[in-house]
C-alpha positions as CSV (number, residue, x, y, z in Angstrom):
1,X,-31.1,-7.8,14.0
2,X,-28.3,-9.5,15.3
3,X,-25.0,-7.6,15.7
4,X,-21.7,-8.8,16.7
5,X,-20.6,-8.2,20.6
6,X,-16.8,-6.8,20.4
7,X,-15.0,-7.9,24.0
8,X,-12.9,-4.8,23.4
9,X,-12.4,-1.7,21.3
10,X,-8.9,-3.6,19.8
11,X,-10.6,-6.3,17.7
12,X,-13.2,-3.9,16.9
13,X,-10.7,-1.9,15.3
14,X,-9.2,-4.3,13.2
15,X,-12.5,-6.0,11.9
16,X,-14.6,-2.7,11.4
17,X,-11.9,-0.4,10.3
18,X,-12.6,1.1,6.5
19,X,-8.9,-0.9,5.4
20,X,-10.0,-4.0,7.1
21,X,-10.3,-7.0,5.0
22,X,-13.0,-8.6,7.6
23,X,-14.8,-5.4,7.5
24,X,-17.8,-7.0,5.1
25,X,-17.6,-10.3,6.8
26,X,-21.5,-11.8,7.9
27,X,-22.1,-11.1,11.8
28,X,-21.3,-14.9,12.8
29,X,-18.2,-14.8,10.9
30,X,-17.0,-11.8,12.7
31,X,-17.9,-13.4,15.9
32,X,-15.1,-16.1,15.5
33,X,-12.6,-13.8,15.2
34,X,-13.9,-11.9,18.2
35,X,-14.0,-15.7,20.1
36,X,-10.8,-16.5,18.8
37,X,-8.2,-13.5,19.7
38,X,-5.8,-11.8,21.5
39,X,-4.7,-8.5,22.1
40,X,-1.1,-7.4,23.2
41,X,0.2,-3.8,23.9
42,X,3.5,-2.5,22.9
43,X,5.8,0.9,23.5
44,X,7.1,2.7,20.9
45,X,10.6,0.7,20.1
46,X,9.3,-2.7,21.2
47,X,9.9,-5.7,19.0
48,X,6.6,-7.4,17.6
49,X,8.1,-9.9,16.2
50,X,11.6,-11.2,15.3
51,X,12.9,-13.0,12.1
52,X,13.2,-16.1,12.4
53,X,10.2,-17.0,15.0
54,X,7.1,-18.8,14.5
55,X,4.1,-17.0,13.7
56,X,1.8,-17.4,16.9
57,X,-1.4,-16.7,14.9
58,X,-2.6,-13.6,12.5
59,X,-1.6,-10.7,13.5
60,X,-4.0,-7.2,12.7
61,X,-2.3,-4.1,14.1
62,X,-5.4,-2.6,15.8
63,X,-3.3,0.8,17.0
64,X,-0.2,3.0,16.2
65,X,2.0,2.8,13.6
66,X,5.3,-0.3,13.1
67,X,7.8,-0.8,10.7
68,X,9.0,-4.0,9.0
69,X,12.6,-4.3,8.4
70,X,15.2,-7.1,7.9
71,X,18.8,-6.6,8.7
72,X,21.3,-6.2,6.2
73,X,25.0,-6.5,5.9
74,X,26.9,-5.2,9.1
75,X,23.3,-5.2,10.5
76,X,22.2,-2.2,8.7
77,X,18.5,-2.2,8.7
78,X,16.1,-2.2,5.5
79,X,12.8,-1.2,6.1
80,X,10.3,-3.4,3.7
81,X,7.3,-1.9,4.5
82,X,5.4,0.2,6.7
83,X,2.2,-0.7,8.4
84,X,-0.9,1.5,9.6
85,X,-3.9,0.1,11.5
86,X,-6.2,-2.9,10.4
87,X,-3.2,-3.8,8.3
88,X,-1.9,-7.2,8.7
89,X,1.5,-7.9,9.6
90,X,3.4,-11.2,9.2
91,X,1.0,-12.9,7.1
92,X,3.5,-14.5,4.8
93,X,4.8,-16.4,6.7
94,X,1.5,-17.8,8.5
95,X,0.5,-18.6,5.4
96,X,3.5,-20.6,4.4
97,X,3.7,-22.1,7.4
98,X,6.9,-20.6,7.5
99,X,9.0,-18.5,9.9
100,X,9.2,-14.6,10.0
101,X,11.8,-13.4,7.3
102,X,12.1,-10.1,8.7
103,X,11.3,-8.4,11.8
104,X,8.6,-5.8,13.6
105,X,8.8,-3.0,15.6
106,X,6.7,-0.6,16.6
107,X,7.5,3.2,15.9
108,X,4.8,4.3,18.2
109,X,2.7,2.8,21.1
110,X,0.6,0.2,19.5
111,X,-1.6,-2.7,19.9
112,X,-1.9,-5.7,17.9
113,X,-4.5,-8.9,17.6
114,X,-3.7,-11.9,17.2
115,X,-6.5,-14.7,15.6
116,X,-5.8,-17.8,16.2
117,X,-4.3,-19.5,13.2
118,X,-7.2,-23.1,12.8
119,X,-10.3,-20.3,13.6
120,X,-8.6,-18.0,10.9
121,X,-8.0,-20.9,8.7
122,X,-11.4,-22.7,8.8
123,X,-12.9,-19.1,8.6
124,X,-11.0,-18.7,4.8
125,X,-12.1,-22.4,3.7
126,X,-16.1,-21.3,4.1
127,X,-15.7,-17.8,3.4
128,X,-15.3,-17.3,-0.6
129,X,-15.5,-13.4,-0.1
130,X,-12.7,-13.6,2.7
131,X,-10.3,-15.8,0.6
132,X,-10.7,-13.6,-2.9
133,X,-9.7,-10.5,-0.7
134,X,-7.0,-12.3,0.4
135,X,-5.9,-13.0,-2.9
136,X,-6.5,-9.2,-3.6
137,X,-4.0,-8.4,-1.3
138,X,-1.4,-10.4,-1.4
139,X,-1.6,-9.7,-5.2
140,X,-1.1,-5.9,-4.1
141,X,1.3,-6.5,-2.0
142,X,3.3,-8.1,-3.9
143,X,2.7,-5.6,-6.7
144,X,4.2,-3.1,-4.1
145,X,7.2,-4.9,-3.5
146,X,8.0,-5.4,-7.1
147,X,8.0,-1.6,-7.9
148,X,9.9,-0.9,-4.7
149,X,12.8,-3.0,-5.5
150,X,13.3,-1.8,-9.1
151,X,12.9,2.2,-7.4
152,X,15.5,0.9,-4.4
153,X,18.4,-0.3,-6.8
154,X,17.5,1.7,-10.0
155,X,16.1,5.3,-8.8
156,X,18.8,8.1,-7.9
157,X,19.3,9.3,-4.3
158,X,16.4,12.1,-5.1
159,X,14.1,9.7,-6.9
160,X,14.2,7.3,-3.8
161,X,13.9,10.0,-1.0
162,X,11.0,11.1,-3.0
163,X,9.2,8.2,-3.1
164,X,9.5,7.3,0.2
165,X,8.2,10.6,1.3
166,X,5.0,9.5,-1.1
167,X,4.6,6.2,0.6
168,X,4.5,7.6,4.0
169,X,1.9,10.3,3.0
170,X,0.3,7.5,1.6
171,X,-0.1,4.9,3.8
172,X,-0.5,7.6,7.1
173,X,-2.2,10.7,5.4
174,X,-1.6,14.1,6.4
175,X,-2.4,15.8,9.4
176,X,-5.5,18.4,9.4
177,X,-3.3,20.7,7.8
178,X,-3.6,18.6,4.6
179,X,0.1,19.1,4.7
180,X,2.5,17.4,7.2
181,X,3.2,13.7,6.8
182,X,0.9,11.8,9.7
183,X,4.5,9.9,10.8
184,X,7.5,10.9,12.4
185,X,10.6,8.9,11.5
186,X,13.8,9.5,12.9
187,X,16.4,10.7,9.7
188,X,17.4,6.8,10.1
189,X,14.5,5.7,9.3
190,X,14.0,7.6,6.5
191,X,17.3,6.2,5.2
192,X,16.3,2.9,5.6
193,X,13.2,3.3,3.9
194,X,15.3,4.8,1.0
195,X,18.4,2.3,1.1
196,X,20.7,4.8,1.5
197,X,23.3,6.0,4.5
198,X,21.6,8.8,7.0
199,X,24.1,11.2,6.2
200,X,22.8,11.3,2.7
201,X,19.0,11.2,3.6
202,X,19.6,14.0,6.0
203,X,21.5,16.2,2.8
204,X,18.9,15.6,0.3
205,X,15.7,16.4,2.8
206,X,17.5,19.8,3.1
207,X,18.0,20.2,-0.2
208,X,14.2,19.8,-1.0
209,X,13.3,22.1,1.9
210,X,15.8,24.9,-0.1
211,X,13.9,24.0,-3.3
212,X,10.3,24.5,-1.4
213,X,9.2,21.1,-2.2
214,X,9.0,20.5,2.1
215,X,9.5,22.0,4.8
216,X,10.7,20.4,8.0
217,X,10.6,21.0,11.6
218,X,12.4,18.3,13.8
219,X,11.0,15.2,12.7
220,X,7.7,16.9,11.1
221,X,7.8,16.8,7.5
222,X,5.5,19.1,5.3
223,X,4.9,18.5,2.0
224,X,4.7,21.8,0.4
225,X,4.7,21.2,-3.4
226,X,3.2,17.6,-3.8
227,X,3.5,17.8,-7.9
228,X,7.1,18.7,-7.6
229,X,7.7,15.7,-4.9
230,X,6.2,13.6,-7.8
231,X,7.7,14.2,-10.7
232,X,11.4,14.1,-8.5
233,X,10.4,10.3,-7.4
234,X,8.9,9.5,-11.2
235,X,12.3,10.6,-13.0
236,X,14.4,8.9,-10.3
């Protein structure tokens, strides 16, 4: 049988990966994105991709762990979104034909693909199972968005922290103590993933750590009492 030759372990990654959307894809479908890519290596702090630029092609993030972010007033970031591996990042605005609205960076060493856009393109016009899980997540995506704006401007200082803490665990899991948070944002971060100042993420962390719902050492966060930590972020 006929199996498709990877040129490296990085486009493996994002094609065969359990999250991949090209996961299911037929062997000579997978072979196009193998024939049509690039790979590029970043250090933790690097800039993907700015605002503003020109999409060069899809981008997979085949390694390591980046945020998304767009700068705010007095160029306070907001982090949008945070992206593991075989996740895509940029697509909106290759699909738009548009520029970036917000920019990347990587919070760890990572390593991206890049499929060329016309391969990727003619692939999704002769690939019906391709295009309707494109549809699926860009319909989830923007399902995730939604809910995080309404938590960002309606939720309490708690109820946002709380959340946050959630979508970390769930987008990067735990680590094999089925407790600590598989990410280590700086305090920043954590504010900018909860639109709020780091003075005030940096109170209410230790304020769950006196209630026992984490516990934290440095930038390892531990999620002690997971049901507590949920109802917090549901009552806002």
């Amino acid at each position: 049988m006929k199996t498709t030759l990877y040129k490296n372990h990085y486009i493996q990654s994002c094609i065969e990966d359990p999250g991949s959307i090209f996961r299911n894809l037929k062997v000579s479908e997978r072979d196009i994105l193998v024939r049509n890519h690039s790979y590029a290596h970043y250090r933790k702090g690097e800039i993907i991709f700015k605002e503003g630029e020109k999409p060069p092609g899809l981008i997979s993030l085949a390694s390591g762990k980046v945020k998304i972010f767009k700068e705010g007033v007095g160029g306070r970031e907001q982090i949008l979104r945070m992206v593991r591996p075989a996740n895509l990042l940029g697509f909106r605005a290759m699909f738009a034909v548009a520029s970036y609205s917000a920019s990347a960076i990587a919070i760890e060493d990572s390593t991206i693909c890049i499929i060329e856009k016309d391969a990727f393109f003619n692939l999704v016009k002769n690939s019906p199972d391709l295009s309707i899980k494109i549809i699926k997540m860009l319909s989830l995506e923007l399902g995730f968005s939604n809910s995080r704006t309404v938590s960002l401007t309606q939720k309490h200082i708690r109820g946002r922290l709380a959340e946050s803490l959630i979508v970390l665990k769930d987008t990067y899991g735990y680590e094999k103590d089925g407790k600590t948070i598989r990410a280590y944002l700086s305090r920043e971060d954590i504010a900018n993933l909860s639109n709020m100042t780091t003075s005030n993420a940096i109170r209410t962390l230790s304020t769950f750590a006196s209630e026992n719902v984490i516990s934290i050492d440095g930038r390892k966060i531990k999620i002690l009492d997971p049901p507590k930590l949920s109802r917090i972020s549901t009552l806002g």
